[in-house]
N, C-alpha and C positions, 0 to 999 in steps of 0.2 A: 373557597374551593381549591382543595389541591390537586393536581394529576402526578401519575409517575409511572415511570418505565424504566427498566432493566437492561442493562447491557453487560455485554464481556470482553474480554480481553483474549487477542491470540498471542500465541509463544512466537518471538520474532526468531527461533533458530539458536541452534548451539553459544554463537557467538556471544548470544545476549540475552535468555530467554525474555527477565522480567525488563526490555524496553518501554513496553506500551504502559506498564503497572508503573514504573517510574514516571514515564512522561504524564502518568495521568494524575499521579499524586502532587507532584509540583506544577499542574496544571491547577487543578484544585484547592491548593494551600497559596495560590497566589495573593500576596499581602496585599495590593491594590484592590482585589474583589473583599477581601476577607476582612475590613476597616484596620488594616496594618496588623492582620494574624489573631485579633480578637475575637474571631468568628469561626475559629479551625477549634475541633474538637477528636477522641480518639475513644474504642473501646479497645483493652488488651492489648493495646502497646503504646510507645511515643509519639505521636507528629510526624518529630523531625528524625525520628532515624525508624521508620514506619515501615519504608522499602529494605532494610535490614534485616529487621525483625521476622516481616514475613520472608524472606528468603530464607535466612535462616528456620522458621518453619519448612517450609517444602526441603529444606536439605534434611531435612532432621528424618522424614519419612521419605525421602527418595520420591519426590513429585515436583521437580525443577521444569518441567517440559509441559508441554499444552497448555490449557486454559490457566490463566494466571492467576485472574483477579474476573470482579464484576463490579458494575460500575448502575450503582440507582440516583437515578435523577425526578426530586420531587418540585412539581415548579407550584408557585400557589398563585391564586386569581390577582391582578394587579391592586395596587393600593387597600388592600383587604387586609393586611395585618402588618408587624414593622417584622425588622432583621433578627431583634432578640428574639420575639416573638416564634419565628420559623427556625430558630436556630434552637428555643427548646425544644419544638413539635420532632425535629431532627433528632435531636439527643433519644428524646423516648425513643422513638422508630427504631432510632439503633437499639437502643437496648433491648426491645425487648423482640425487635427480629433474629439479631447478630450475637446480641453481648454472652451467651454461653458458651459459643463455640468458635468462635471468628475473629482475626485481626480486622478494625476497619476504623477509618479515617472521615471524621463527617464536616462538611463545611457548610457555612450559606454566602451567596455570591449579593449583594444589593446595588450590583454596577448598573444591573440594567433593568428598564421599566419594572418586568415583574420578577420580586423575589426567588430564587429559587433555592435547594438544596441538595449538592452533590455528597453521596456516598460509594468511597474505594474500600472494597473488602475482600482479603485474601480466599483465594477460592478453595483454600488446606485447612481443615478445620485444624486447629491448635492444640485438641486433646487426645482424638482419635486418629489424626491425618487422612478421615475422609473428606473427598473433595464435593463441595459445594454441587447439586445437580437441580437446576431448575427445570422442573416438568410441564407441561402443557396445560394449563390452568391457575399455574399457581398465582398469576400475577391479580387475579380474581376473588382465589380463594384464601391469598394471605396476606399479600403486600398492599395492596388499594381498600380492604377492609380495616387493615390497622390505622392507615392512613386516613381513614373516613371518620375512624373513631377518635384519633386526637383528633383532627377538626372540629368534629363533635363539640369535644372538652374545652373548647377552645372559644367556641361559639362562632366560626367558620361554616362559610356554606360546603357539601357536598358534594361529589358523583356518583351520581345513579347507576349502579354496576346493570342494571338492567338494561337500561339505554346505550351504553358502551357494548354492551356482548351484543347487541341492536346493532350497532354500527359494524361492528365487526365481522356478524355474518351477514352484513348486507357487500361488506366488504370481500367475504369469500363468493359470495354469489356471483357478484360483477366481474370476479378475476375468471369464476368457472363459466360464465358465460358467453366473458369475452373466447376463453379459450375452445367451448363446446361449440356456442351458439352462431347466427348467422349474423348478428350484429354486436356492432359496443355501443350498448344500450345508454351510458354513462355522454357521452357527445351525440348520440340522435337526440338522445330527450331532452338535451340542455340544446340544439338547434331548433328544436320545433318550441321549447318554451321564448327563445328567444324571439324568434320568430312572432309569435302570437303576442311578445309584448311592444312590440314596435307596431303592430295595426290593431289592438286594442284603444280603446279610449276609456275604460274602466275594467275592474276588476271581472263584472260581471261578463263581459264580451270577451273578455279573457282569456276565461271557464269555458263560452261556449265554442270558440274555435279550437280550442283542444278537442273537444268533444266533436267538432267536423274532425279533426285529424285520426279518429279513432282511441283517444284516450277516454278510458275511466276516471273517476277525479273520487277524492276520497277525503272529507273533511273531519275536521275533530282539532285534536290539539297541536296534531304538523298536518299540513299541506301535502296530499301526497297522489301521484300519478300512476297511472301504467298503461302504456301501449301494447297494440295488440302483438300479441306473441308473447308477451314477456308474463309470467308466472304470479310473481305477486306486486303487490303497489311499491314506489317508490318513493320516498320520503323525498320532498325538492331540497328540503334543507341541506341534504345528506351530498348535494352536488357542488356547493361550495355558500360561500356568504351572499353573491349575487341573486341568490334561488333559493331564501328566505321569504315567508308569504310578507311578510312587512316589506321587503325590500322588495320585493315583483311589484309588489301596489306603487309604491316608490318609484321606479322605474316605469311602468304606465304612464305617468304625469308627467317623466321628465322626455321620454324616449321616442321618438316616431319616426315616420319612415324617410324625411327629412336629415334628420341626423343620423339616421345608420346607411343611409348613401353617403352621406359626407364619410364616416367613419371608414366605412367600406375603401372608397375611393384612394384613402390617405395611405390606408395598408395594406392597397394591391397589390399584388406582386406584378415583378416585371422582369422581360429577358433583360441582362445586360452582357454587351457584347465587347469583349477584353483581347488583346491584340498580346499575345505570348512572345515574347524574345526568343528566338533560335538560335541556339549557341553554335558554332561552325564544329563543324566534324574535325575530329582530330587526326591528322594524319599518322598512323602507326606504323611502326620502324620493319625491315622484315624479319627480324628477330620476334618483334610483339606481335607481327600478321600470322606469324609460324603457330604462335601459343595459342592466339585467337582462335585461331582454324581447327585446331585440335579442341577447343573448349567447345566451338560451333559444333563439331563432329558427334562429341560425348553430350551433348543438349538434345539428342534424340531420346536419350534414355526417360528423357519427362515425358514421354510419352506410353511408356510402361505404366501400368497399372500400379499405384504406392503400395495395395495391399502384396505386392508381388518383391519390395524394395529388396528382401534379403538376399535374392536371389541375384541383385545384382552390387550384391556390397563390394565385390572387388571393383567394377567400373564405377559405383559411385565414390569409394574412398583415391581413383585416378583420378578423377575430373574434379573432386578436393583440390587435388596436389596439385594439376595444371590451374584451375583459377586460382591457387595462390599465386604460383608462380609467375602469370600472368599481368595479376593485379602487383607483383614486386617490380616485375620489368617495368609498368605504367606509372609505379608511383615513384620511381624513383627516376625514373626517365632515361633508359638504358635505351642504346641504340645497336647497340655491339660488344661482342665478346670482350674487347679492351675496357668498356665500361664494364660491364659485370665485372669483370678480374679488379680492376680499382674500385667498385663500390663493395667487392666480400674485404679488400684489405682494408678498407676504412672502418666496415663494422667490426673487422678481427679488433684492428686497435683500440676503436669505443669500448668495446667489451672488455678488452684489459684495462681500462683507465676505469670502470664501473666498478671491477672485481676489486683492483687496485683500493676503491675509495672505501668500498663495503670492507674490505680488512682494515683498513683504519679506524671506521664507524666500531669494528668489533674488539678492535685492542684498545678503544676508550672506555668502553663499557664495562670493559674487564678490568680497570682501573678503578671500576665503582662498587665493583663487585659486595666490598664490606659497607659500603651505604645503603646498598640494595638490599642484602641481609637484615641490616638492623629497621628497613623500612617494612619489612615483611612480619617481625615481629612484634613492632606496631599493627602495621593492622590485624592480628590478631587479635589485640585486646582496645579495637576501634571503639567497637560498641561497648565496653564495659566502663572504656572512660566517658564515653558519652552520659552513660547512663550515671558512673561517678559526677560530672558536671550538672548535671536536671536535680542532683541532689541524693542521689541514691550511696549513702556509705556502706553499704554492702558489697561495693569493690573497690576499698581502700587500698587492697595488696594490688590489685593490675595497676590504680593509679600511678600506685610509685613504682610499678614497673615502665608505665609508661614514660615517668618522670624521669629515669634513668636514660633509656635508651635515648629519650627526646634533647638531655642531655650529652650523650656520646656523639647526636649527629651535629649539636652545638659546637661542639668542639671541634667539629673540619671546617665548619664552616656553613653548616647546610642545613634550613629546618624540613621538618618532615615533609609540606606539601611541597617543597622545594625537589626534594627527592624523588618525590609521587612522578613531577615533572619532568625532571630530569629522566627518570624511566619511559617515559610515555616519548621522550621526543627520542631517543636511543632505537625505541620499537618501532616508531614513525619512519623513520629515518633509513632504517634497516631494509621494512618493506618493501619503504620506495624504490631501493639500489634494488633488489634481487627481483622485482618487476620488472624495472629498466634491463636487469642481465637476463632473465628470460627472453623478454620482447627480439633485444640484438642476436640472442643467441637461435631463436627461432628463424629471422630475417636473415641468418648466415645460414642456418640448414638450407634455406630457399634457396640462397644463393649458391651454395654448394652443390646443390642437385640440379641446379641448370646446369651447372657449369659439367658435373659429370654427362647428364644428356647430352651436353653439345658433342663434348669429350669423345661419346660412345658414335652417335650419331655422323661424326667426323673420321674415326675409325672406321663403321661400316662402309660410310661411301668411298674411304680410300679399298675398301677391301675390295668393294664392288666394281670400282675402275679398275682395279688388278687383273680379276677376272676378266673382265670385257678386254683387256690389252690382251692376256693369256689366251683369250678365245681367238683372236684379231690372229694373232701369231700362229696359230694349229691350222688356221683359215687358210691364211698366206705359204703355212708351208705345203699344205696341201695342195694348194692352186700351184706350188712352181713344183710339184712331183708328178704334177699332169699332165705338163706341154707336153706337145712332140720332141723329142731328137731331130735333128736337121744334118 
């Protein structure tokens, strides 16, 4: 008996569309599952330069983005046939699902208990570049049919596609009922079956206390229940291995009301009551009470309506700026204006020793420039030497192009994947500095705009004691213009 199901693959994004389609092909060509790669096989392309080949598909028809690849998994009944055995039942299935239109990559795994057989297939067809659409049946009407027929040929047991689309709308029901209905039918009926098997004493007494509970019982070839309310009978099988009519009888004999107190008791639940550490409040400086106060003030705005937020984009893009600012004073531990002033000149100078390094990173790199080059045109002709090496002399002239070039980086000193490296740690390298000078360069805008704040803040109130002296003064002359003469 074999089973099988269909999976896919999503686009991980610009950066990398075919991740998942890589990680899955060298997931599956793993030499330890594969008896040391004797077990990897391929329709329409290589093996080992598989994830190439279909990229190079989807670039050829401009479908680099979305759905990648599809991934079928056929597993077969344990110790029912050997490795070579499911590894031809595989070979067919490819062929005669995939092999006209499709790159795909078929393995069999014999690591574990039972046999099973992974298939990676490009989701671009290779003649037409349409892409792969699997519709609502198909797995019924094409894949588990072929699949039934080698077994067939094979002299392998079956699945009954009857009994599976059986399972399956018993499986839409349960979900629509759970979601319509007033019960989850799925844990009542497996509580009262449990139930009636711990105070039965035979099968027959079983039966009849279902039938106190309000069940119908329905025999034949499965076991099958239904409680009142619920529409049609329910197969026990269909609730797990427990709720097998062999195994209820099974459990009858072993089970009573004895041991599901014991069991009960063991798994009870219970309060447990845990003593939490309270960390001591931190005393804030009056510089960070100031920012505080203002962020406390602007925390009223959570109290507006979200569908309303546009309305208050300016106060929310403030109350941004003050909890950064906020969170700079806290995390850096500023107490006063002298700290802020010596922690913006420490970042100005981090920032120039960053910038400093990132021009050095980029006048090395520029020293590599004719390595780089000639590493570029290598891998242009990546795959033709690959394909020259598996034996294909129909790309003699790339080879000894590659022979050349492979030979020019010889002579600095350097072989290709050396290069490959060397670029990658250049691009590494790079990142990291212009991250690091973003990050300072941000934490100095911060600091900067405190510092104008206070700046402005410290302006006004001198402006505003000006006034109040000037006010004091017009006061005063008025009051000595009003005595008497004597």
């Amino acid at each position: 008996m074999a089973t099988s199901k269909i999976l896919y693959m999503k686009d991980c994004g610009r950066a990398f569309h075919g991740k998942h389609l890589k990680e899955a092909l060298s997931y599956i060509t793993d030499k330890e599952k594969t008896q040391n790669g004797r077990l990897i096989g391929a329709v329409n392309c290589q093996p080992d330069y598989a994830f190439e080949q279909m990229k190079a598909t989807k670039k050829k028809f401009g479908k680099l983005d979305k759905r990648q690849a599809y991934h079928l998994i056929i597993s077969f009944k344990e110790r029912e046939l050997d490795a070579d055995t499911a590894f031809e039942i595989t070979q067919k299935f490819v062929e005669e699902y995939l092999g006209k239109q499709y790159e795909a990559v078929y393995t069999v795994h014999d690591n574990t208990a039972h046999i099973h057989s992974h298939i990676v297939f490009n989701s671009v067809n290779f003649l037409d570049g349409r892409k792969y659409r699997y519709e609502k049946g198909d797995w019924a009407k094409y894949i588990q049919p072929i699949t039934n027929r080698l077994c067939e040929e094979y002299g392998l047991s079956i699945i009954e596609l009857e009994d599976e689309k059986m399972k399956s709308d018993e499986k839409y029901r349960e979900w629509n009922e759970y979601k319509n209905g007033p019960f989850v039918w799925s844990d009542m009926i497996k509580r009262d079956l449990d139930a009636c098997i711990v105070q039965a004493e035979t099968f027959d007494e079983f039966t009849k206390l279902l039938k106190e509970k309000g069940y119908e019982l329905q025999y034949g070839k499965y076991f099958a229940v239904k409680p009142r309310g619920m529409g049609r009978f329910r197969r026990c099988r269909t609730l797990g291995e427990e709720y097998t009519e062999k195994r209820i009888r099974e459990r009858i004999a072993s089970e009573n009301l004895s041991t599901f107190r014991a069991e009960t008791f063991e798994q009870a639940e219970r309060i447990v009551f845990s003593k939490i550490p309270r960390g001591k409040r931190s005393n804030l400086s009056g510089l960070q009470k100031q920012y505080y106060a203002r962020l406390y003030r602007l925390g009223l705005l959570k109290q507006k309506p979200y569908s309303k937020a546009w309305k208050f984009k300016d106060e929310i893009r403030q109350m941004k700026k003050l909890q950064e600012q906020y969170l700079f004073l806290i995390d850096h531990d500023i107490e006063s204006v002298v700290q802020l002033q010596a922690e913006a000149q420490r970042l100005t100078n981090q920032k120039k020793e960053v910038s400093s390094e990132k021009s050095k990173v980029y006048r090395a790199r520029k020293k590599c420039e004719s390595l780089f080059e000639i590493m570029e045109q290598m891998q242009e002709l990546y795959e033709c030497e690959a394909a020259f090496v598996s034996g294909d002399d129909f790309f003699q002239e790339e080879h000894q192009a590659w022979l050349r070039y492979e030979g020019q980086l010889k002579a600095q000193g350097y072989s290709y994947e050396e290069v490959v490296a060397l670029k990658e740690h250049y691009r590494s390298e790079i990142a990291k500095l212009r991250l690091a000078e973003k990050e300072l360069a941000r934490e100095l805008r911060t600091a900067k705009a405190i510092t104008e704040e206070l700046v402005k803040e410290e302006q006004h109130q001198k402006a505003t004691e000006r006034k109040e002296q000037e006010k004091e003064q017009i006061r005063e002359k008025k009051h000595d213009n009003t005595q008497p003469i004597l």
